[in-house]
C-alpha positions as CSV (number, residue, x, y, z in Angstrom):
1,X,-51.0,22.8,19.9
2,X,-50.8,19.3,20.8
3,X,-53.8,16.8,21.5
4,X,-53.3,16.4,24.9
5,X,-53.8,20.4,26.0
6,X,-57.7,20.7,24.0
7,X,-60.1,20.5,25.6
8,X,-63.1,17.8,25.8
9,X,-65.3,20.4,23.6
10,X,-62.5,21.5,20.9
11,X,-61.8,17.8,20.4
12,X,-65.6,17.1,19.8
13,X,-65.2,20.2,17.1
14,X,-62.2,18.9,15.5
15,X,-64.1,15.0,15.0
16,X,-66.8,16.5,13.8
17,X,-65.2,18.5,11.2
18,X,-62.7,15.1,10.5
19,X,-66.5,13.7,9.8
20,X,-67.7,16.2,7.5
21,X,-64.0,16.4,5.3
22,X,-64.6,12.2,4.6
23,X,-68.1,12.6,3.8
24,X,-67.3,16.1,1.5
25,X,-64.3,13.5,-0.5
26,X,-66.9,10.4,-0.8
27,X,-69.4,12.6,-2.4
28,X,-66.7,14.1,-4.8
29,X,-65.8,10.9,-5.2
30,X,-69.4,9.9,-6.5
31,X,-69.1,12.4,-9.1
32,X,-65.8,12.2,-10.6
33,X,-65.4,8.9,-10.5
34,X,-62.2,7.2,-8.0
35,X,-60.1,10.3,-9.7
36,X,-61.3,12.6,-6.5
37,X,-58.7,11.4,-4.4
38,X,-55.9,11.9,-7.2
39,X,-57.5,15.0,-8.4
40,X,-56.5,16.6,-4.5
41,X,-53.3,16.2,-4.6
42,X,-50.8,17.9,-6.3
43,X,-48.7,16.2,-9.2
44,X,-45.5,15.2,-8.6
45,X,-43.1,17.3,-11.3
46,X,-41.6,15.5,-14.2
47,X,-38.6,13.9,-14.0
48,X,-35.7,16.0,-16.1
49,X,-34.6,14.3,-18.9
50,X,-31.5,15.9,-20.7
51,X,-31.5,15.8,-24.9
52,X,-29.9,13.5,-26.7
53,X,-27.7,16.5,-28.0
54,X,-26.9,17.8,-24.4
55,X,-25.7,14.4,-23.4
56,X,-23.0,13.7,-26.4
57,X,-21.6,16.9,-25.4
58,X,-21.6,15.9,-22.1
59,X,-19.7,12.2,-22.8
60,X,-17.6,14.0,-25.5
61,X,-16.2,16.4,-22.7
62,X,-16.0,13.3,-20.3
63,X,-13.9,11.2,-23.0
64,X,-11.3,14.6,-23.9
65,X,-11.0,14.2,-20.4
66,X,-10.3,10.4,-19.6
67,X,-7.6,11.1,-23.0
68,X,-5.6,14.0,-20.8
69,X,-5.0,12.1,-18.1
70,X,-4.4,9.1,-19.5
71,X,-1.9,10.7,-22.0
72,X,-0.1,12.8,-19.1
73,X,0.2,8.9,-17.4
74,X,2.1,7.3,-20.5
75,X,4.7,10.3,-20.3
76,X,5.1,10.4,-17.0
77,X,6.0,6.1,-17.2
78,X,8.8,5.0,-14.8
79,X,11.4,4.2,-16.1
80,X,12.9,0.9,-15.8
81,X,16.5,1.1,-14.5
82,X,18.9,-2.0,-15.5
83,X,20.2,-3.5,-12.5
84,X,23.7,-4.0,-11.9
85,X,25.3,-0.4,-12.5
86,X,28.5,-1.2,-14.1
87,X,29.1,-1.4,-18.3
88,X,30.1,-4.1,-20.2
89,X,33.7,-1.9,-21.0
90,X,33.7,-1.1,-17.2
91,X,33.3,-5.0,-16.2
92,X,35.8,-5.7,-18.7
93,X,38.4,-3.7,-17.5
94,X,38.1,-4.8,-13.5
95,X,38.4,-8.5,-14.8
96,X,41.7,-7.7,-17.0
97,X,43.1,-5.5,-13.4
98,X,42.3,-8.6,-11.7
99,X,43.8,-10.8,-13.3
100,X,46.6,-9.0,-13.9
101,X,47.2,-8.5,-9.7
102,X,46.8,-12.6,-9.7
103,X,49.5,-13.4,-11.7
104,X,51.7,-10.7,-10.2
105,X,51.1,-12.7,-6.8
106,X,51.5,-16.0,-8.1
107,X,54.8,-14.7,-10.1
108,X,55.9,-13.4,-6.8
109,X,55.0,-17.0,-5.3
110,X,56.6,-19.2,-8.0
111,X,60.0,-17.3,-7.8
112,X,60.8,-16.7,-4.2
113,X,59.0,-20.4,-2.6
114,X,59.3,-23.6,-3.9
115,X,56.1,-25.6,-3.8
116,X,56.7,-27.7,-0.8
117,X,57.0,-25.0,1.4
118,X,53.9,-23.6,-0.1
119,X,51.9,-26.7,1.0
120,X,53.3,-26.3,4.5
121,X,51.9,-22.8,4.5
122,X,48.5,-23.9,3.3
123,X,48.2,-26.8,5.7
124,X,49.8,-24.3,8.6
125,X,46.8,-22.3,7.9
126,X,44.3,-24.6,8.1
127,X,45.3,-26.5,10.9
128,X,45.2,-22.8,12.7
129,X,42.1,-21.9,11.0
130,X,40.5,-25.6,12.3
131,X,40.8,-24.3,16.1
132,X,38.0,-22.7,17.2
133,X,38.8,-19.3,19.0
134,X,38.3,-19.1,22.6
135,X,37.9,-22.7,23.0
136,X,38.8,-24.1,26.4
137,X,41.6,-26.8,26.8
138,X,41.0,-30.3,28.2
139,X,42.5,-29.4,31.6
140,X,40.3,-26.4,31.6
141,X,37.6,-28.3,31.0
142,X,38.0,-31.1,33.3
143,X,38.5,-28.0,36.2
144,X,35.3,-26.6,35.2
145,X,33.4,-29.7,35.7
146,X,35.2,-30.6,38.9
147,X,33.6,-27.0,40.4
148,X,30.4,-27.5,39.0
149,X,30.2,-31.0,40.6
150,X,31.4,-29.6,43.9
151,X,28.6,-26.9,43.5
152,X,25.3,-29.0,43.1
153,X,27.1,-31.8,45.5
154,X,26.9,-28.4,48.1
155,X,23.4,-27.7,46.7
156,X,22.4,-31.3,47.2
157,X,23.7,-31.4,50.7
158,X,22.1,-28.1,52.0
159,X,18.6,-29.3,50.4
160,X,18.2,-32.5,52.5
C-alpha cells in the first residue's frame, strides 16, 4: 500500500503508532544505557578469515602452478633461425663456380679480340646506353612546339 491511497484516519493511526515506537526506544534507552539502539539490530556476521595453514596450501598450489607454465614456456622458446640460408662450404663453392665462369669469359675475350677493339665495344655501349629511350629528336621537338604555339595562339584569338 502506498501513502497516497490511506486514508486521513489510517494515516493519523500509523503517526501515532510512529510516536509511541520513539518514545518505547527512548525509554529502553534510559535503561540500558545508548546500547538500546545497537542492542535492536542484528550483528553484522564476522568476517571469514582463512588459517594460516589453509593459506600456505593455498600459495603452495598457486606457486606449483606459476612453475608449470612457466616451465612449459622455456620449452616451447622460439627458436632463433640464422639469417642468410646458405653454408659456409655452400658459399664457398658458388664463389669457386664463379670465378671459374669469369675467367672462362675473359679467356675467351683475351684470345679471339685484341684490346682496342674491346674499348671500342665498351665505349659503343655506353654511348648507346647514354641515349635515353624514346627520347624525341630536335626536329621533333621544334614541330611539337610550333603546334602547341599555333594552339594557344588559336586559344588566345577565340578568347578576346
Amino acid at each position: 500500500m502506498s501513502i497516497a491511497t490511506l486514508t486521513p484516519s489510517q494515516l493519523r493511526t500509523a503517526a501515532d503508532l510512529q510516536e509511541k515506537i520513539v518514545k518505547l526506544e527512548s525509554e529502553l534507552a534510559a535503561i540500558f544505557g545508548s546500547e538500546s539502539k545497537a542492542a535492536l539490530k542484528p550483528a553484522k556476521p564476522a568476517k571469514r578469515k582463512l588459517s594460516a595453514s589453509h593459506l600456505a596450501k593455498i600459495r603452495a598450489a598457486q606457486k606449483l602452478r606459476w612453475s608449470k607454465v612457466k616451465q612449459a614456456k622455456a620449452k616451447t622458446a622460439p627458436v632463433v633461425k640464422k639469417k642468410g640460408g646458405m653454408s659456409v662450404a655452400g658459399r664457398a663453392k658458388v664463389a669457386a663456380a664463379q670465378k671459374a665462369r669469369w675467367a672462362k669469359i675473359k679467356g675467351a675475350k683475351a684470345k679471339t679480340a685484341p684490346k682496342a677493339a674491346v674499348k671500342a665495344a665498351v665505349k659503343a655501349v655506353v654511348v648507346v646506353k647514354s641515349v635515353k629511350k624514346g627520347g624525341m629528336s630536335a626536329a621533333a621537338k621544334a614541330n611539337q612546339s610550333a603546334k602547341m604555339k599555333a594552339y594557344w595562339a588559336a586559344k588566345k584569338a577565340v578568347k578576346n
